[in-house]
N, C-alpha and C positions, 0 to 999 in steps of 0.2 A: 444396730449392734455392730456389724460389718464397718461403718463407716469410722467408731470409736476407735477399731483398734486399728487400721490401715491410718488413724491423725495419731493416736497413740504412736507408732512404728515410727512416722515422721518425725512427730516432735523427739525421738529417741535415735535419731538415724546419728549414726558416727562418722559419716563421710557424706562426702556428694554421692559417690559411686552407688550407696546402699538409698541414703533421700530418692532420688532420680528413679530407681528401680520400683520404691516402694510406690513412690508417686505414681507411675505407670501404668503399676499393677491396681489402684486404685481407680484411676480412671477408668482401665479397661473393666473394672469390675462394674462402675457406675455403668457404662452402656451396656454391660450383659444384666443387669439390675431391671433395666429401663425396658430393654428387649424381652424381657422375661414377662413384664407385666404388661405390656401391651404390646407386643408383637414388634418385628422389624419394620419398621417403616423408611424406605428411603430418603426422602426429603427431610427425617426428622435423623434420622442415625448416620448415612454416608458419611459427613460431615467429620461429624464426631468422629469414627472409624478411623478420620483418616487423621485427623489430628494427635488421637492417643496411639495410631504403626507410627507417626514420624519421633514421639517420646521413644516408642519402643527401641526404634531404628537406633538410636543415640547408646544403647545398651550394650554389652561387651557382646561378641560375636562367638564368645565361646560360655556366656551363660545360659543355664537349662530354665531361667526363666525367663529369657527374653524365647526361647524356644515357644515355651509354656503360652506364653502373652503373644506371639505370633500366628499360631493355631488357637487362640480364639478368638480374634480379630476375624482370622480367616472364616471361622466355621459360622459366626453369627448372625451373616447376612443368608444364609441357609434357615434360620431358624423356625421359619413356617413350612420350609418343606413337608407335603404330606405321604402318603401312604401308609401301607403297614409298618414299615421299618422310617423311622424319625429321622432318619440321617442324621442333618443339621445340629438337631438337640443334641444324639449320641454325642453328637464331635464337638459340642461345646462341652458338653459336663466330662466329657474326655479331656480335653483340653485346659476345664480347670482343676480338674486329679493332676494334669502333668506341673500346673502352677504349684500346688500347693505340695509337689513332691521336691519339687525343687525350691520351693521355700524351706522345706525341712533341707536339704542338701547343702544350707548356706546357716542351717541353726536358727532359724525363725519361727520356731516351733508356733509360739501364740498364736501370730497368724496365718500359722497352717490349718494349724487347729482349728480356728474358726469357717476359715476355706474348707475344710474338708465338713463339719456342721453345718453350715448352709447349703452346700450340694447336696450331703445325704440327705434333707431336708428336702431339698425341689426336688430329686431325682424319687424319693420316697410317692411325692406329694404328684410327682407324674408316669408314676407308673412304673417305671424305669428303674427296675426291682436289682440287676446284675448291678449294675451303676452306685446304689442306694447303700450296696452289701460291701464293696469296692471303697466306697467313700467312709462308712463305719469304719470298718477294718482301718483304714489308714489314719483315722481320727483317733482309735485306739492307740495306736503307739506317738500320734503327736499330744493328745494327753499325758500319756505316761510318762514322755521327753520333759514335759511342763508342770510333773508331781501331781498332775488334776488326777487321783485315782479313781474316785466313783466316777468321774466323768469317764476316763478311758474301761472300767469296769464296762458301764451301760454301752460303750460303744461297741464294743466286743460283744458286747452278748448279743446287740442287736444284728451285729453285720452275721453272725452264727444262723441268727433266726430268718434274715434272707438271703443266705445263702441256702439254707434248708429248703424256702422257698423255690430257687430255681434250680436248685437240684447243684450247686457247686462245691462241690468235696474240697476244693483247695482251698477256698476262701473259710470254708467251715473248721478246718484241718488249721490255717493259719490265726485264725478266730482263737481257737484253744492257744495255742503257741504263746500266743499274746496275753492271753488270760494267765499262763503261767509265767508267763515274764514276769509279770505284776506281784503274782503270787513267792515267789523267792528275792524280790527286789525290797518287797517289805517284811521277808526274815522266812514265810511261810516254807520251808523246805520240805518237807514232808509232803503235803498238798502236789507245790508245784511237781515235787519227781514223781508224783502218781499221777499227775493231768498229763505228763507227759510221756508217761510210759501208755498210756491211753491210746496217745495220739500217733506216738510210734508203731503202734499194733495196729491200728486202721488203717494208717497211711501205706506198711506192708502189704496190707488186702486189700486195699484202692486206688492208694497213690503215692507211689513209689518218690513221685520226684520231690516229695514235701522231707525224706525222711534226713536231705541235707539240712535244712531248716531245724527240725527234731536234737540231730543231734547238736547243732551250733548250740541249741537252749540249754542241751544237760549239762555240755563241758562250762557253761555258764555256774549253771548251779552249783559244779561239784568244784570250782575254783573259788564259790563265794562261801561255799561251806567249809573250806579248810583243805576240800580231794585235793590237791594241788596238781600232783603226779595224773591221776582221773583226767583233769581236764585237758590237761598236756596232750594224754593219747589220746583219748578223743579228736580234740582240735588237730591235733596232726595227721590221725587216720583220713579226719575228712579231708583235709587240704588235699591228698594226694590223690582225692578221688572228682577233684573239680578241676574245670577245664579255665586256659586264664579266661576266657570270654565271659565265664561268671561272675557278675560281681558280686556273691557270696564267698568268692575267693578272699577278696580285698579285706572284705570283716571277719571274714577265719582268722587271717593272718594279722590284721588288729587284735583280735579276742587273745591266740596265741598269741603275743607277744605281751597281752600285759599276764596272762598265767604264768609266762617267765620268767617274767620281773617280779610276780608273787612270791613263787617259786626260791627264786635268788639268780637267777640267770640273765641280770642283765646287760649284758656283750650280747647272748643269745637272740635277748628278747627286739637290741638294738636290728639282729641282720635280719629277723621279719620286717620288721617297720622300714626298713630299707627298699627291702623290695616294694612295700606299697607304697613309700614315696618315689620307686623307680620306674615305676609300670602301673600303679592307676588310672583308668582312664579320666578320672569324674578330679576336678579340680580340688574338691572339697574335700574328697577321701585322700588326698596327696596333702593337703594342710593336717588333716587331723593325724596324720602319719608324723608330721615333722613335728606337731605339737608335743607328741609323745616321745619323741626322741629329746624334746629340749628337758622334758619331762624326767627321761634317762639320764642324761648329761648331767642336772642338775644335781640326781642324786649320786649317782656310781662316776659322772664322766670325770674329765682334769677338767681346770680351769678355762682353756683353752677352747677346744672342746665345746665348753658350756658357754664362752662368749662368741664363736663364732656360728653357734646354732640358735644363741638369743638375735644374734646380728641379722642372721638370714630372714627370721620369721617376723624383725620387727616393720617390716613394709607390705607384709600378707593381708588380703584382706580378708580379717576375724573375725567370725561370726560371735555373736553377743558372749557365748559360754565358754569360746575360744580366747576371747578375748580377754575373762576372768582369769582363766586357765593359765595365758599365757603371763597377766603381772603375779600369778601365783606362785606358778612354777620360776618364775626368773627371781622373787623374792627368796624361794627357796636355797637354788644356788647359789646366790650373793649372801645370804647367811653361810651356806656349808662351807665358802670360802672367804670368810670374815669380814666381809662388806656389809658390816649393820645399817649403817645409817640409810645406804642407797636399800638394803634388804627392807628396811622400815616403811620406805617411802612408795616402792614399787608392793609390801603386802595390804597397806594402806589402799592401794589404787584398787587392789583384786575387791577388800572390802566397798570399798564405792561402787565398783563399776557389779558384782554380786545385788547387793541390796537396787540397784537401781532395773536391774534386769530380774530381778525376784529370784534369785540364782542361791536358793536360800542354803542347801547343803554347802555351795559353793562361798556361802555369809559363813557357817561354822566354820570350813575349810582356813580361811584366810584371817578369821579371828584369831584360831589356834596358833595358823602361825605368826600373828604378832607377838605370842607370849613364848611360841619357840627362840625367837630373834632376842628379846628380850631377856629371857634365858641365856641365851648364847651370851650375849655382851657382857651379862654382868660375868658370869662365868671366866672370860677371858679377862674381866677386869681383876680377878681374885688369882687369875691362874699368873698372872705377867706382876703381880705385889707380890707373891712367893715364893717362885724360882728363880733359883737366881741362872745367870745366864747360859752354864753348861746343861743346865737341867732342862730351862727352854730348849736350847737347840737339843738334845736327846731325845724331849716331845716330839719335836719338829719330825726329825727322822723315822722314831715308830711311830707316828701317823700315817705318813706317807706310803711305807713298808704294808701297814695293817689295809690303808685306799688301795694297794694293788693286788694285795693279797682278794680282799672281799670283790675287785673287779676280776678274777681267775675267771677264764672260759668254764671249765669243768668243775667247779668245785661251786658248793652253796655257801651263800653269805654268814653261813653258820659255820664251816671251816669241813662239813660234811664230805665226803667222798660222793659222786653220785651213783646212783644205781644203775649196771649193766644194760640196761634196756634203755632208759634215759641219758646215758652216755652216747648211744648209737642213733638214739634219737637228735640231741643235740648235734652230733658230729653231721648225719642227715642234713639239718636244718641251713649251719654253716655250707654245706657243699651245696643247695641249692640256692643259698644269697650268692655263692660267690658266680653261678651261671646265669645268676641274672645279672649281675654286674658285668659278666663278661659280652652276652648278649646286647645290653644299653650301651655298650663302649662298642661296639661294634655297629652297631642301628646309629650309634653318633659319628661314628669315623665314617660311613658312608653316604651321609648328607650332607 
């Protein structure tokens, strides 16, 4: 099974950079395959070892899966270590939890998914109950990334029932989390804000440090439910209570910033996303920051704007669903700003490159908008035969007027005043994009 979807990955690679990686990771998995079932053997594995570190060595020096694929090279020649405590084993199946986290990190969900299924599987099957509970839990949301929801369902329940097992409140706490994820992602709202007012009240009496997690999930909820204002304060209350060193910071400030852009706030929603393309540490979380701003641009930016943020990201290396994302949202903008034919060609692409990566909401997404684009052309075909030319240029004018008005910092794209509390929040938000930017100009000018 393993071996299907590591040739699948291949035969699907869009670059050298992503081939070569997955290649690696394939090999290395072959010799922990081989080690696994009949033990380390020198004479038979050294070899090998050394062949798939010089693939690895070839790998970008700042990817978390060359990390990943470097500590289990390392830890495998360990792997019969005995005593009470396994060492070697811990630090392979360690090792391929950090693989398959950092294959989620770059959007490979599939085969994470499957990475994290076959560990909690051996680690099940030897004993290695913490490990077992660790690798569920993470399968759970690489499922749910991949629409598999009974699959991620059974994952979650099971990593809950070993963590029960060895007695681990967080994994069990984070178990639930995830179960409600599932549960308001497929409409359930009710259910999930009662698993998680649950989880909230344990985690008060047990474990305090889950209840940033807790909250991140409700201002979820109450921004897919309509709360809009709800999730705002939420997501903001927590931001201010995390340190930068968290990288729950980085996905607060992701989650806020598309509540803002729900909202109607997006300038607002733009100077979050700012900061986490400013100060992320993780390569990936600074991609899916810019994504979201071409994202912005396309809909509220200028032209301008929207071409020189498609310019930046078109040399990024995009993981499969970024990469939908990215001829989605650029077809976007090149319709808002009467580019049908190139609009046509680039929501075209998001359809291909969706169906071929099973990226099926992301198949509606890019359908819709070819009959948007479509829409749009004829539209402009009917409006440019009936005006005659002062009436064009009058268009021209209140359009432009009506794009700056609906981009107002303070005001909702509904022409709304906003509310006292969310005015200060906003004003807030701005005052700390603008100390990060001063901060990064400052970390720049002195190196």
């Amino acid at each position: 099974m393993m071996n299907t979807v590591f040739l699948s990955q291949l035969a699907s690679a869009r670059s050298e950079t992503e081939f070569d990686r997955t290649a690696a990771g394939f090999a290395a998995f072959q010799v922990y395959d081989s080690v696994r079932t009949h033990g380390f053997g020198p004479s038979v594995h050294s070899d090998a070892l050394r062949r798939v570190a010089a693939d690895v060595a070839r790998l970008s020096t700042d990817s978390r899966i060359r990390d990943g694929l470097e500590a289990l090279l390392d830890a495998l020649p360990f792997w019969e270590s005995g005593g009470a405590v396994r060492i070697g084993r811990r630090a392979t199946y360690t090792a391929l939890l950090m693989y398959g986290q950092a294959l989620g990190d770059e959007g490979e969900w599939k085969l994470a998914e499957s990475i994290y299924g076959r560990i909690g599987m051996d680690t099940e099957l030897d004993g290695e109950t913490w490990l077992a509970a660790e690798a569920r839990l993470l399968m759970g949301r690489a499922s749910r990334m991949c629409a598999h929801w009974e699959q991620s369902a059974t994952a979650y329940k099971r990593a809950y029932e070993l963590a029960l097992e060895v007695g681990d409140m967080s994994i069990r706490l984070r178990a639930q989390i995830g179960e409600a994820n599932n549960l308001w992602i497929r409409g359930d709202f009710p259910a999930a804000k009662r698993r998680l007012q649950t989880v909230a009240r344990r985690a008060r009496e047990s474990f305090p440090s889950i209840l940033p997690r807790v909250t991140l999930a409700q201002a979820g909820i109450a921004n897919a439910s309509g709360e809009y204002e709800r999730a705002i304060r939420l997501a903001f209350g927590l931001l201010s209570t995390l340190p930068d060193t968290d990288e729950l910071k980085y996905a607060c400030l992701v989650d806020l910033a598309s509540f803002l852009s729900d909202y109607g706030l997006p300038q607002i929603a733009s100077s979050a996303l700012h900061m986490v393309e400013a100060s992320a540490p993780e390569p990936s979380v600074r991609r899916h920051a810019s994504l979201n701003l071409l994202f912005l641009a396309a809909q509220h930016g200028t032209e301008r704007a929207f071409s020189d943020r498609r310019k930046a990201l078109s040399t990024e290396p995009l993981a499969p669903r970024q990469q939908t994302q990215y001829a989605l949202f650029t077809a976007q903008g090149l319709r808002r700003f009467g580019h049908y034919d190139a609009a046509t060609i680039s929501a075209e692409r998001a359809v291909q490159l969706a169906n071929r990566f099973e990226l099926f909401q992301l198949v509606f997404e890019s359908e819709a908008e070819l009959r948007e684009i479509e829409s749009a052309r004829e539209a402009s075909v009917t409006a440019d035969s009936t005006l005659e030319p002062s009436e064009t240029e009058s268009q021209s004018v209140a359009g432009k007027r009506k794009a700056r008005a609906s981009a107002a910092i303070y005001r909702l794209t509904t022409g709304e005043k906003l509310p006292p509390r969310m005015l200060r929040l906003a004003q807030s938000l701005e005052s700390m994009a603008r100390q990060y930017e001063t901060a990064e100009f400052v970390t720049s000018g002195e190196m």
